[in-house]
Each structure stands twice: as C-alpha cells, then as structure tokens.
C-alpha positions as CSV (number, residue, x, y, z in Angstrom):
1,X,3.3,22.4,-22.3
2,X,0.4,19.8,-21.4
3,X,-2.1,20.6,-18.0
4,X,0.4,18.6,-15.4
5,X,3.4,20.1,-16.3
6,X,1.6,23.6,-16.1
7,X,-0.1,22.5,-13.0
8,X,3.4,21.5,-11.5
9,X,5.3,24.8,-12.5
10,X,2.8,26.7,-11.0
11,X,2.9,24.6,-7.4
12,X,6.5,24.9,-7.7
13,X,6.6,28.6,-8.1
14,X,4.4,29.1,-5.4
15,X,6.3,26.6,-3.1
16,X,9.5,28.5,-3.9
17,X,8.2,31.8,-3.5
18,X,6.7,31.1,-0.5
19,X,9.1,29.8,1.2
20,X,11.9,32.5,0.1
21,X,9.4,35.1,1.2
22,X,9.1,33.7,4.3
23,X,12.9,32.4,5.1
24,X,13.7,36.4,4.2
25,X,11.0,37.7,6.8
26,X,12.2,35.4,9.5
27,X,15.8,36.4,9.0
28,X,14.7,40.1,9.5
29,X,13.1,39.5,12.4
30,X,15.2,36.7,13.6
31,X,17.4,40.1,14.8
32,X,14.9,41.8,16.7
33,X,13.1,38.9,18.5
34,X,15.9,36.4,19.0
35,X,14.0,34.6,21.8
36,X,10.4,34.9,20.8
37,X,11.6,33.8,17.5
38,X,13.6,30.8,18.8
39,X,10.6,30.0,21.7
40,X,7.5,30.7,19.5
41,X,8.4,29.7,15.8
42,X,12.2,28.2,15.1
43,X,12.1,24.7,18.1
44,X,7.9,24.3,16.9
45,X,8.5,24.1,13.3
46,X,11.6,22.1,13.8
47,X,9.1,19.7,16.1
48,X,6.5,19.8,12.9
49,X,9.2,19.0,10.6
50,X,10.5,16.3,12.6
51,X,7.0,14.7,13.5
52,X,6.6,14.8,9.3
53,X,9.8,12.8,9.1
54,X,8.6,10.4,11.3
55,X,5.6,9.7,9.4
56,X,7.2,9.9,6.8
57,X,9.6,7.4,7.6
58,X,6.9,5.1,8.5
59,X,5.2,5.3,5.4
60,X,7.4,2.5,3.8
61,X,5.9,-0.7,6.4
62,X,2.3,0.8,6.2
63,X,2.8,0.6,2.4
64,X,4.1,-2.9,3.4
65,X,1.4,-3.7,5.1
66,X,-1.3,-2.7,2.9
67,X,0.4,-5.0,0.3
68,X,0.0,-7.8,2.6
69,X,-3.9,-7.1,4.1
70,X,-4.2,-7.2,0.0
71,X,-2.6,-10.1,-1.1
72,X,-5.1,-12.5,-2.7
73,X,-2.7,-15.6,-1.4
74,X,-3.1,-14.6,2.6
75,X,-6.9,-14.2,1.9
76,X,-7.7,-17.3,0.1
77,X,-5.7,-18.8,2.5
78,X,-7.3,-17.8,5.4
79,X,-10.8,-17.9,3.5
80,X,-10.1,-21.8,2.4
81,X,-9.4,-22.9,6.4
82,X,-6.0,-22.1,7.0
83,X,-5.0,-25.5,5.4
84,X,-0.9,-26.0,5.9
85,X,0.3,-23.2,8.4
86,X,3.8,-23.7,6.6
87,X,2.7,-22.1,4.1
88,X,1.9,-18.7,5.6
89,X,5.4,-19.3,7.7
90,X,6.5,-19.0,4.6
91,X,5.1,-16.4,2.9
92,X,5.8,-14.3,6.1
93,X,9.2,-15.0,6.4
94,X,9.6,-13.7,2.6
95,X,8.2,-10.9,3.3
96,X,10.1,-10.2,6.3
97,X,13.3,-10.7,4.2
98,X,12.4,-8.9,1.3
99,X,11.8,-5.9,3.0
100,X,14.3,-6.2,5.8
101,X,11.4,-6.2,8.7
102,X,12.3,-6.9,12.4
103,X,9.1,-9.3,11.6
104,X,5.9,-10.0,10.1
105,X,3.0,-11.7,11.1
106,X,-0.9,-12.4,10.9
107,X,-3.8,-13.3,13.4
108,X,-6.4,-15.2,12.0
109,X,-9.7,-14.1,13.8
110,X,-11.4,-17.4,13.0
111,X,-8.9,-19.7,14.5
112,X,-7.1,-16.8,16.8
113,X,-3.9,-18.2,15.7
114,X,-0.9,-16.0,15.7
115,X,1.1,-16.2,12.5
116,X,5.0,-15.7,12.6
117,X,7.9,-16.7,10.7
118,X,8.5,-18.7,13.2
119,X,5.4,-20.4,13.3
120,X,2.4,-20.6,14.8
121,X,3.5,-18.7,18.5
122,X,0.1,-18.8,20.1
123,X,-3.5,-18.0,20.1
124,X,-4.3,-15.0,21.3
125,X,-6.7,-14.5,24.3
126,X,-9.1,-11.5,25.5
127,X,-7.6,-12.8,29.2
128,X,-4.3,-12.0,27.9
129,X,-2.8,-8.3,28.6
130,X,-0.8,-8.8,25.7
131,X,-3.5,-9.4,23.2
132,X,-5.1,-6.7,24.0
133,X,-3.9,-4.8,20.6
134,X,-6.1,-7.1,18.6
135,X,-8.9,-6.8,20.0
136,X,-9.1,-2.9,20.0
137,X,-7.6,-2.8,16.3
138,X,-10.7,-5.1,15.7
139,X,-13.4,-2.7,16.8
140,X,-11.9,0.9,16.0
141,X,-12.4,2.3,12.5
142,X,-9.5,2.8,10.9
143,X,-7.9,0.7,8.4
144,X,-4.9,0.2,10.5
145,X,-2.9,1.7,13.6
146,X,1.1,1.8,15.2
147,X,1.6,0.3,18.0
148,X,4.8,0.4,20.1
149,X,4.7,-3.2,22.0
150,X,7.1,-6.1,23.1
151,X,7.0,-8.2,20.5
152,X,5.7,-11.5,21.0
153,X,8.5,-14.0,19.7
154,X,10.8,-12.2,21.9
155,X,9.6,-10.5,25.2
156,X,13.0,-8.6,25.4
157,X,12.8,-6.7,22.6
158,X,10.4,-3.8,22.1
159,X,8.8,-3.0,18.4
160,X,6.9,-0.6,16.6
161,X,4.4,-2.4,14.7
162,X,1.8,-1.5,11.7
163,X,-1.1,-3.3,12.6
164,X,-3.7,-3.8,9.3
165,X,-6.7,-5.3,9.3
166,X,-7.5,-8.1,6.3
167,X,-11.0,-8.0,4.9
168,X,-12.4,-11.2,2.9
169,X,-13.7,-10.5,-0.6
170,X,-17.0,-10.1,0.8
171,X,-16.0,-7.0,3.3
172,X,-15.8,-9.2,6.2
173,X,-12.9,-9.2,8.9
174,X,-11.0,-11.8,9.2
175,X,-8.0,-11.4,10.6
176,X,-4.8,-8.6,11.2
177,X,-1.4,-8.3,9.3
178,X,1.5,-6.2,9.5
179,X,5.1,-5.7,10.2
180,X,7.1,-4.8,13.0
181,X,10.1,-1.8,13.2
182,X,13.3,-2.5,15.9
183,X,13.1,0.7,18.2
184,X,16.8,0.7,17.6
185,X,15.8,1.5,14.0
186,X,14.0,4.9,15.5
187,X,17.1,6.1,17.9
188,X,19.0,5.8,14.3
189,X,16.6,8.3,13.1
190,X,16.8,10.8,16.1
191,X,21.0,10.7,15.4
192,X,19.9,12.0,11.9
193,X,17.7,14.6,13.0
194,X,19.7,15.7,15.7
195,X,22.8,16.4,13.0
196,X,20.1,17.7,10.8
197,X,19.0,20.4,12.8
198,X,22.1,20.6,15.4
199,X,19.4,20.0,18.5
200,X,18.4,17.5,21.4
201,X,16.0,15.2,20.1
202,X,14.2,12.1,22.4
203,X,11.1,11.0,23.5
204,X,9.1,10.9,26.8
205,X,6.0,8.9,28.2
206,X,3.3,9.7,30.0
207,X,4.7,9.8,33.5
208,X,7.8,11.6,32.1
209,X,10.3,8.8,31.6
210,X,12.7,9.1,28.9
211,X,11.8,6.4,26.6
212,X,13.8,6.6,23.2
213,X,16.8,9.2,22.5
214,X,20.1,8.3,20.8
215,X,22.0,6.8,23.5
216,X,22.3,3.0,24.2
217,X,22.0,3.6,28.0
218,X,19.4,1.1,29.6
219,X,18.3,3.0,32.6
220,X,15.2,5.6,32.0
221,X,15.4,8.7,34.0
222,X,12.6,11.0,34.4
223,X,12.0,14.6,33.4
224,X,10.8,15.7,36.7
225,X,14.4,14.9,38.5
226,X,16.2,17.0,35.3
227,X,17.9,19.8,37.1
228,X,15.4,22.8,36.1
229,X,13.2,20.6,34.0
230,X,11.4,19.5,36.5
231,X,9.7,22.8,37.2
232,X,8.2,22.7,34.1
233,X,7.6,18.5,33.4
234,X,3.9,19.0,34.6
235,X,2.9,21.4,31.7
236,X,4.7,19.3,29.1
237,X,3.0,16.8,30.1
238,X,-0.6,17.6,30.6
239,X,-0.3,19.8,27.1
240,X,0.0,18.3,23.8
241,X,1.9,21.0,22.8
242,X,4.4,23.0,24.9
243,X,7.1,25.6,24.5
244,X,8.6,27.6,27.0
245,X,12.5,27.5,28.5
246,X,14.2,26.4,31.6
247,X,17.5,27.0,33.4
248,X,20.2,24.3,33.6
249,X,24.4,24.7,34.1
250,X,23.6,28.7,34.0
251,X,22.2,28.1,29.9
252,X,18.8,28.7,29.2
253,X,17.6,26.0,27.1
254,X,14.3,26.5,24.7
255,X,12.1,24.2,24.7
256,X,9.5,22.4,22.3
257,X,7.6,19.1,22.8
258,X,4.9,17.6,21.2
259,X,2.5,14.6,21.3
260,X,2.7,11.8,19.1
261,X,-0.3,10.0,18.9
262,X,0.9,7.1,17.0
263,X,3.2,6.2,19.5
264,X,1.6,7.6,22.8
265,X,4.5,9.6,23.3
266,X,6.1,13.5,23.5
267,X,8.4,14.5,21.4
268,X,10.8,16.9,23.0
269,X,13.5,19.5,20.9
270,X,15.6,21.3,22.9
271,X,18.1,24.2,22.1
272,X,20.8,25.7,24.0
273,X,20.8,29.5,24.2
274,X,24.4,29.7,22.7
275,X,22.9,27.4,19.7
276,X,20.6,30.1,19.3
277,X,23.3,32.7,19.1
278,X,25.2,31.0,16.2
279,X,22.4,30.0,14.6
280,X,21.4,33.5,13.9
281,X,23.9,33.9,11.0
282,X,22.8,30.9,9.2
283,X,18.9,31.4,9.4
284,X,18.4,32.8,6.0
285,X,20.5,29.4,4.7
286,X,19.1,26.8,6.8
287,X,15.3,28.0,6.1
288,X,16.5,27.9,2.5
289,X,17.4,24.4,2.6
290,X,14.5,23.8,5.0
291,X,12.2,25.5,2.4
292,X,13.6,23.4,-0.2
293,X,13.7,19.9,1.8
294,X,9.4,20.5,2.5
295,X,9.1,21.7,-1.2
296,X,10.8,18.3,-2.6
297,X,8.0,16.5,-0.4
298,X,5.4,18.2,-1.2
299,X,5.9,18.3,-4.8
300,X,6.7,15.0,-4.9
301,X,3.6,13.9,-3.4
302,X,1.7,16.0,-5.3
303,X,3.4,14.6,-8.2
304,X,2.4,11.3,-6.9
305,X,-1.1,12.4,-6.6
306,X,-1.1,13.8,-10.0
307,X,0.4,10.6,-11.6
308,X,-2.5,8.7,-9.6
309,X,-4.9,10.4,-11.2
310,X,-3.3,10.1,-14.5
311,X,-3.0,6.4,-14.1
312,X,-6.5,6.0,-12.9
313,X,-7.5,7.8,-16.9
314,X,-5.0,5.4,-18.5
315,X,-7.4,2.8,-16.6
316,X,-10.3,3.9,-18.3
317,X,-8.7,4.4,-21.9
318,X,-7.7,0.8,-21.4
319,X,-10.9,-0.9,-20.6
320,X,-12.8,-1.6,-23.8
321,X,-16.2,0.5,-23.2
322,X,-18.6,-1.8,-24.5
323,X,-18.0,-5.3,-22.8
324,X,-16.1,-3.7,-20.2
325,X,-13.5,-6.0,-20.3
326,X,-10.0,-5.1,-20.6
327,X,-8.6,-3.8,-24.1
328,X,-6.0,-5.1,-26.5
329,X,-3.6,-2.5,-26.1
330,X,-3.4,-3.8,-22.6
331,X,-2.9,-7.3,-23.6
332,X,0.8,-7.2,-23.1
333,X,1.2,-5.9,-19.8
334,X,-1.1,-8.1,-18.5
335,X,0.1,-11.6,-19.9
336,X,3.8,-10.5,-19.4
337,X,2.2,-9.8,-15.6
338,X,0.3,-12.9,-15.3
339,X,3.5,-14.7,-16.1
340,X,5.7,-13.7,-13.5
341,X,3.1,-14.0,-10.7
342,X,2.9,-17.6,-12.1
343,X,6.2,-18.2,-12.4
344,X,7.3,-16.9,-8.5
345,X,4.4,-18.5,-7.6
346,X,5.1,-21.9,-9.3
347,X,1.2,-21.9,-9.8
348,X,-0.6,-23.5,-13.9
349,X,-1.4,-20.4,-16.4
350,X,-4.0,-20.9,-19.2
351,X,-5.6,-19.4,-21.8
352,X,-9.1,-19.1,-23.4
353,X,-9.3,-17.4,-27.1
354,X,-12.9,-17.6,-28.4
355,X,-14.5,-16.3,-31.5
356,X,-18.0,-15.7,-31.6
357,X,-19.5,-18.1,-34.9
358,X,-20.9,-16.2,-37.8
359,X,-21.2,-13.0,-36.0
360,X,-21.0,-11.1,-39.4
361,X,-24.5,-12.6,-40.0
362,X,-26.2,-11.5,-36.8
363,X,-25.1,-8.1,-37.6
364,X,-26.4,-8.7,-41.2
365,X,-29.3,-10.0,-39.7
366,X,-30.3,-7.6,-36.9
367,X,-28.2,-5.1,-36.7
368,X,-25.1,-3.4,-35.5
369,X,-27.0,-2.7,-32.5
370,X,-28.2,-6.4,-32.0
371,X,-24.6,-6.8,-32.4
372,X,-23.0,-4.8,-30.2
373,X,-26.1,-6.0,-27.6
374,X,-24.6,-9.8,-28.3
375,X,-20.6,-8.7,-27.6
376,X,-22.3,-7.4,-23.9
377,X,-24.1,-10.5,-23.1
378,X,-21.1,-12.8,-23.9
379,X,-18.6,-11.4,-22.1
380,X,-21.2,-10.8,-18.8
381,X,-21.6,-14.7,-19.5
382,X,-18.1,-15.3,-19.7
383,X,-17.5,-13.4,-16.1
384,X,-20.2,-15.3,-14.6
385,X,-18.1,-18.3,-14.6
386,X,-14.6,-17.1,-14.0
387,X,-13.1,-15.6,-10.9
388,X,-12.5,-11.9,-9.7
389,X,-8.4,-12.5,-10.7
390,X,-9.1,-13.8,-14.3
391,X,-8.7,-11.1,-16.8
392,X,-11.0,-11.1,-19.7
393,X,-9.3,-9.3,-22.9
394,X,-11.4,-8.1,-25.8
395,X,-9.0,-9.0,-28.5
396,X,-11.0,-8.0,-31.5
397,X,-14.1,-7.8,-33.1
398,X,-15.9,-10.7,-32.1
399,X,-12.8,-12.3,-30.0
400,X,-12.4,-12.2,-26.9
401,X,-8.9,-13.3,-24.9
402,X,-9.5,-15.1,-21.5
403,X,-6.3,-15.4,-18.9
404,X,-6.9,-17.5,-16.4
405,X,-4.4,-17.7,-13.0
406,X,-3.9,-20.9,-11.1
407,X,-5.5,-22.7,-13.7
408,X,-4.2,-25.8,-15.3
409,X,-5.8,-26.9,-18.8
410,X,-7.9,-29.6,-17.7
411,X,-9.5,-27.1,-15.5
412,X,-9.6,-24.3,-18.5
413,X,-11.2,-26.8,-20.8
414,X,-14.1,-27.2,-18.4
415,X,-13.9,-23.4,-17.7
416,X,-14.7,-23.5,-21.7
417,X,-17.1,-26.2,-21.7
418,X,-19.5,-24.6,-19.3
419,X,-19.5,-21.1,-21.3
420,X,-20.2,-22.7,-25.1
421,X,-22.8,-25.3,-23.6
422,X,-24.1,-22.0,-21.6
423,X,-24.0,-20.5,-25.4
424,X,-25.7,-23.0,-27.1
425,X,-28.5,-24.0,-25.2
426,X,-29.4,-20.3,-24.8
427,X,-30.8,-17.6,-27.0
428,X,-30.1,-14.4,-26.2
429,X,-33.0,-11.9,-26.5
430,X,-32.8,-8.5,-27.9
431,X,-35.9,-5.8,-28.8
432,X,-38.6,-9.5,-28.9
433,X,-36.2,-11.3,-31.4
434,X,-34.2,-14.6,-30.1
435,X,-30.4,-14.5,-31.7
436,X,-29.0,-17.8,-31.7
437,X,-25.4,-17.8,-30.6
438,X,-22.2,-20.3,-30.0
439,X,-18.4,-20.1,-30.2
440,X,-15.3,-21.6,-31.4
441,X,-12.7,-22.2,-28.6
442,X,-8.9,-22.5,-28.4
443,X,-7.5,-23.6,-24.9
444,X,-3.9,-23.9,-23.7
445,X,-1.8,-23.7,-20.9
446,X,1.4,-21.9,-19.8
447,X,4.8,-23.3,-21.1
448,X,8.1,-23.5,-19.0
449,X,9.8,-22.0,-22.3
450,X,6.5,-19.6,-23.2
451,X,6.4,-16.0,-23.5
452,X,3.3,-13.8,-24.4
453,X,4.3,-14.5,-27.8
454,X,4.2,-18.2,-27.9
455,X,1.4,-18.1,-25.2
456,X,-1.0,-16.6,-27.6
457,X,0.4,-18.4,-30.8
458,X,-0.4,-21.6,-29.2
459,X,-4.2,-20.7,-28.0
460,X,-4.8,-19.4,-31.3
461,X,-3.6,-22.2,-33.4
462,X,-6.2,-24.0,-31.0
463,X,-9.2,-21.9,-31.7
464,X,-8.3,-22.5,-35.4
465,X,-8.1,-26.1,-35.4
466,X,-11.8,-25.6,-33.8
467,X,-13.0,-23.9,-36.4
468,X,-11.7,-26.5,-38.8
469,X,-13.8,-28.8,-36.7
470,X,-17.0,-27.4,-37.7
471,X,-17.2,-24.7,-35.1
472,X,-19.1,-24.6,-31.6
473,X,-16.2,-26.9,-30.6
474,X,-13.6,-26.8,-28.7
475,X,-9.3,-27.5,-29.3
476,X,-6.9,-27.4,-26.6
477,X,-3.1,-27.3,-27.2
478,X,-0.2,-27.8,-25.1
C-alpha cells in the first residue's frame, strides 16, 4: 500500500466514522429535542449544505473562466492591439458553445471595448451605472468575483456572471473575461434541492423581495407582507444568519436563512412543523446519506488535492535537472500536445534538433564538469531566443529537441541561424579556460499527414544531412 492510498483510507475512515457517530447522536436526541433540534441544527446545516452546492455548482464557469483569463490567444491578442475584433467574436462564441454558457465575453481595459459573441456591444464608461462592475473588479484584490447583473446584450434578461481579470505576461491588467449563468439555470437548482431535502428553498434581497425561488411567476412579493413572516423579516434581514419560527395557516414553520455574499442575497429554508414530525423516523437515514453525499466531496477534493500534488512531483521528475529543460520521457506528451493545439488552431509547427559538435572532446579536454557547465550554457542560450510557449527537450546527451508553436520553417531556420551564429562567434568560459563551441542543426516543419513519429524522423534526417555537410551548418527538411 503506497503513502496516498494509506493517506486516503485513513481520511475515509475518519469521514465515515464521523459522520456515523454523529448521524447516531442526532437521532438520539432528535427524540428529546424535536424543536431545538430542527431550529438550532437540522434547517442550518441543510442551509450549509445547500450554500456548498451552490458553490459548488459554480465551480464549473469559474474553472471556465480561469481557462479563458489564461489563454495565451486572448492575451497576445489583446497585447498585439486588438487587431481583427472577429477574431475574439469568435473565439468567444466557441467558448460559449463549447461549454453551453448563456454568454461569454471580454473588456479590453486599453481600448474599453466590450467583447461579445455578438460583437463589439459597446465601450464601457465610468458615467455608466451599468459599467460600474468593471471598474470595481478592476481595483479589488481578488482574482475574480460573481456578479448577478442584466446582461448587456439583452437588458431583459438577468445573469449570474464570473467576472476574471486577464493579466499580461508581465503581471499587468489588461482587461476582464468570464462567462455568464441564466438565472433560470439557478431556480433549476432550488427544484433539486428542494426534492433533495423535502424543504422551501428561495432567495431574498436586501429590502426583503423575493428574488429567485422555483416558480416562473413574475411578480416579487415581499417578506414583510408574508402572513406571520413579517414579524420576523427585520431580523433576517439585518443578520447574516438567522433561525427562529413563525406562525402561518395554524403551522409553525422553522426557519433558516443565510447570506450569500456572492450574490448579495439570503438564502431562506423553511420547514413545516408536520415535515418535522415525519422526518423524525428517517433522521438516522437521511444523515446517513447526508454523511455520505459530504464525504464523496470531500474525499474527492482531497483526492484532487492529493493528485495535484502528485502531478506537481511528476513535473519535477520530468524536467531534466541540469539544463532544466524538459526531459525525454516527456517528449511524447508534449509533441502529440503541440500537435493538436496546432491542428485546432490551424497555426505552422516546427522543429529544431541540434547536436552539440565534438562534445566528446570538450569532455576529454576539460572535463565532465566543463561539460556538464557547456549543456547549461547552451540551452540558457537557446531560451534566450525563443518564446515562453516553445518547449525545449533534452533529447540526449549532447542533443537537445526544440518545438516551436506558430512557427513556420522559414521562421525556425532563422530561429536556428541566430543560436549557431550566437555559438560560434562566442566562447564560453569555464574555471579561466575559453571552450570553443558550435552545432549541427536539423529544421522542419509540421506535416498535414505527420505524427510525432514522422515529425522527429524528418528533423533528424535534417540534422544528419548537416553533419554530412561538415557540421556548424544547418539542413532544413520539409
């Protein structure tokens, strides 16, 4: 049994224990406190439970998000002026399609243009009310926010959006992404929890209107005009937690609300008295299943967290440690990578093999030391003339495997040029000693028909017809 499989049995015995334990002593006491129990512990944790949901729930279009405050294309995009609006439309539209959004968007803070699959809608304005998000997203800390807002292609219809901010490569703000969530999405959710947990589920505001339940009706009414709810609509609203009960159609009803800072909103869970009666009989079973259903989270985001972790290792045993560049054992995933973002993208892939000349000799010469010095300073020369998204690959000994994205082979061969002329008019000094060093180079450039296999094939037939050449030269194939 390896550490994270021990580590997980033991979380879930403790989960599972401790939940049993504590369905068990609820279900005792359950019969001697009915109402304390239902007031004080069974509507709040339902509340807590359904508040998790909703986060949970929301998880998915922050995720979304993130992926698109990420994306290398919106950033270089933005960063290169904004050049052909279309083709953000398009890339938004995509991405509202692929992931069944009620929309997507971005706001470029240099231009203040607002982004939509639509097209450009507008710029937005500090003067305008409805701009207002921006701004304040702009100047609060966190990474991102959820805003429930009319949305701006249509005025009719209100959203819940995930509002990220987009960083250049630098660090520096430069504009706001995200998706938006049709409300009617969220009242499909209250259906479920309310059959979930057999109780009234809906939202308030502020001043006590009913914003959000499960019905379609279009008229709001207010908490205060609620026959007997209105005695108690100024503590649930002043509090950001309450629990108490009130008296409606001779029931008591229990009570439970909660703010919801996300959406500037209470969350209210009511129970009838009589629901509390035959509930009774099934609260060892339902905090069984409830016990079960937060377990299965939990231990699924910790397994999450675990496998991070894990994956994070696997990152370091695939770097190689002395040049720091990526390993061979790697090699695979990352062409086979590489090749479908080019492919979806429609973008030029090439390819760089080199092999250091007469290495063998410097190591002869000055030592393995002096030689493993050399492999350093190469491929630190090397990454001084390619981009952050090329992937350098130490392939062997003295070979090193260069992939290079959006990169046709006219471009790679000057890529190439620049690092052997770097190379050769250069020594490279180690312990007061100069160490005279140049390459061979094979250069090629992404097939319609390639795979990894042919890919590399090609580039190293190339760097072979350079060393027939005579070396410190340079062969591109096609």
């Amino acid at each position: 049994m390896n550490q994270k499989t021990k580590i997980f049995s033991i979380l879930v015995i403790l989960l599972i224990g401790g939940f049993s334990t504590t369905s068990l002593i609820s279900y005792y006491a359950a019969h001697k406190t009915l109402k304390v129990q239902t007031e004080e512990t069974t509507l709040p944790l339902t509340s807590d439970n359904i508040y998790s949901e909703i986060q949970r729930d929301l998880l998915n279009p922050i995720f979304i998000s993130s992926l698109m405050a990420q994306d290398t294309f919106m950033r270089d995009w933005t960063i290169n002026g904004e050049i052909e609006s279309l083709s953000i439309v398009k890339y938004l539209s995509e991405i509202q399609k692929e992931y069944n959004a009620v929309t997507s968007f971005f706001v470029s803070d240099k231009t203040k243009n607002y982004y939509h699959p639509k097209g450009i809608l507008k710029k937005i304005s500090k003067d305008d009310p409805q701009d207002r998000w921006y701004f304040n997203i702009k100047e609060m800390k966190d990474e991102y926010e959820i805003n429930v807002d009319t949305d701006t292609a249509n005025r009719d219809s209100i959203n819940i959006f995930i509002n990220y901010k987009v960083y250049d490569y630098s660090g520096n703000f430069i504009g706001v992404t995200g998706v938006g969530l049709a409300v009617h999405s969220v009242k499909e959710m209250i259906k479920t929890y309310q059959a979930r947990y057999g109780r009234r589920v809906y939202f308030i505001n502020r001043q006590g209107f009913i914003n959000l339940d499960s019905s379609d009706r279009t008229v709001s009414t207010n908490i205060r005009q609620e026959p007997g709810m209105g005695n108690i609509a100024t503590n649930i609203l002043t509090s950001p937690g309450y629990k108490g009960t009130y008296e409606k159609s001779g029931q008591t009803i229990y009570l439970n609300s909660r703010y919801v800072p996300e959406f500037d909103w209470y969350l209210i869970v009511e129970q009838t008295e009589n629901q509390v009666e035959k509930s009774i009989q099934k609260t060892l079973f339902f905090n069984i299943i409830l016990s079960l259903l937060i377990s299965v989270i939990i231990l699924f985001l910790a397994y999450l967290t675990i496998g991070g972790y894990q994956k994070k290792l696997e990152q370091m045993a695939s770097t190689d440690e002395l040049t720091g560049a990526a390993s061979r054992q790697v090699f695979d995933m990352i062409c086979e990578q590489s090749f479908k973002v080019s492919k979806r993208r429609k973008e030029s892939l090439s390819a760089i093999l080199f092999d250091l000349d007469k290495f063998k000799k410097i190591n002869d010469d000055y030592g393995h030391q002096a030689g493993d010095y050399v492999l350093k300073i190469f491929a630190d020369k090397v990454r001084e003339e390619i981009r952050e998204s090329d992937v350098l690959c130490r392939w062997g000994g003295d070979e090193f495997f260069l992939i290079l994205s959006d990169c046709d082979i006219v471009q790679a061969e000057l890529i190439a040029e620049k690092i052997r002329e770097k190379l050769e008019k250069n020594f490279i000094s180690y312990k007061g000693q100069k160490i005279k060093l140049t390459t061979s180079i094979g250069v090629t450039e992404m097939g319609v028909r390639d795979d990894c296999e042919s890919f590399f094939k090609r580039v190293d037939e190339a760097l072979y017809e350079a060393k027939e050449k005579g070396r410190n030269k340079i062969a591109a194939k096609i």
